[in-house]
C-alpha positions in Angstrom: -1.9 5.0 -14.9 -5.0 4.7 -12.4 -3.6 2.0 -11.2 -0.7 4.2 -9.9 -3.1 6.5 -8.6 -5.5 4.0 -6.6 -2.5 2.5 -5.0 -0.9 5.9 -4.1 -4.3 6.8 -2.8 -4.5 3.8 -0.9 -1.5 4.2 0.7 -2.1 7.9 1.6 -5.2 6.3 3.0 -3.2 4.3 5.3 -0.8 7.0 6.5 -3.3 9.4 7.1 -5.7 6.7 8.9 -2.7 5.7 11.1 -2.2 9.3 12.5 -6.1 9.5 13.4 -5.7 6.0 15.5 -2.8 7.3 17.1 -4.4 10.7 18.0 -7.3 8.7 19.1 -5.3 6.4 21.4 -3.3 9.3 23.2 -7.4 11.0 24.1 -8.0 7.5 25.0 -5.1 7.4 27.4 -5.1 11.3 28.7 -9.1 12.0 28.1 -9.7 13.7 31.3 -13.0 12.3 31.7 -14.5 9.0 30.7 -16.8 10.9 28.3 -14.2 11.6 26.3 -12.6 7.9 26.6 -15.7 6.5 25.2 -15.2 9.0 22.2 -11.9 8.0 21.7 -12.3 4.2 22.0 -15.0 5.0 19.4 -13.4 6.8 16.5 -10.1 4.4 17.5 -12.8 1.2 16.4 -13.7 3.2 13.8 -10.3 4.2 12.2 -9.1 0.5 12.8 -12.2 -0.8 10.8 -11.6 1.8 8.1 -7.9 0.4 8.0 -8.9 -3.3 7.2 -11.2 -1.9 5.0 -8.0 -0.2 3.2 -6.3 -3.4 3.7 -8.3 -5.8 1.9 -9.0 -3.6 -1.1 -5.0 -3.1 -1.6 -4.7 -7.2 -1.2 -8.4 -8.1 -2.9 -8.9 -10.4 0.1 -12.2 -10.6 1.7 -10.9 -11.8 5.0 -10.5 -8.3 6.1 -13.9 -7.4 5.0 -15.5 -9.7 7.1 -12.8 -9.0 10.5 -13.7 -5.2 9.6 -17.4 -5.9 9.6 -17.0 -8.1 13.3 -15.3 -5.1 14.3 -18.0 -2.5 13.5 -20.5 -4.7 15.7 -18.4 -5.3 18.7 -18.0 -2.0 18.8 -21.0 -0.6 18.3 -22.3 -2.8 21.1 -19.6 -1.6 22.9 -19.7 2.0 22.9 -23.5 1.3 23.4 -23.2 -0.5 27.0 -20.3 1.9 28.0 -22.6 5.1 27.4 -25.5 3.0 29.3 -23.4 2.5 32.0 -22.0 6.0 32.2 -25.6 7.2 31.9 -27.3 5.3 34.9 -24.7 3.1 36.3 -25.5 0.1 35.2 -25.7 -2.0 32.1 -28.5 -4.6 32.4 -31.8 -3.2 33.8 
């Protein structure tokens, strides 16, 4: 019986995490300013980590765990230099 509820959960998990991304690739796309691109590109990192996270504790795998955990610092380094550069123009002093 939890078993059913942890994979229904999961799978809600998925839907629901697949809306965000796609809300946060249309601001990525329209985002009137590049403030709000960076925001977007962030939270669309972030929802696409959460999803392999989702991903390997459905399979039990931990190849996603490690691909979710390269995808938290590449984007965190990222969004970083972006709001660097938007602050003072450049990324390397």
């Amino acid at each position: 019986m939890s078993a059913i509820i942890i994979f229904s959960a999961i799978y809600l998990a998925k839907i629901i995490l697949a809306i965000a991304m796609l809300c946060s690739l249309y601001r990525l796309v329209k985002g009137p300013r590049a403030h709000d691109r960076i925001l977007a590109m962030d939270s669309l990192y972030l929802n696409t980590l959460l999803m392999f996270l989702t991903f390997g504790i459905s399979t039990g795998s931990s190849t996603y765990f490690e691909v979710a955990l390269i995808i938290a610092l590449l984007g965190f380094v990222s969004t970083v230099a972006l709001a660097k550069f938007l602050m003072r123009g450049e990324v390397i002093e």
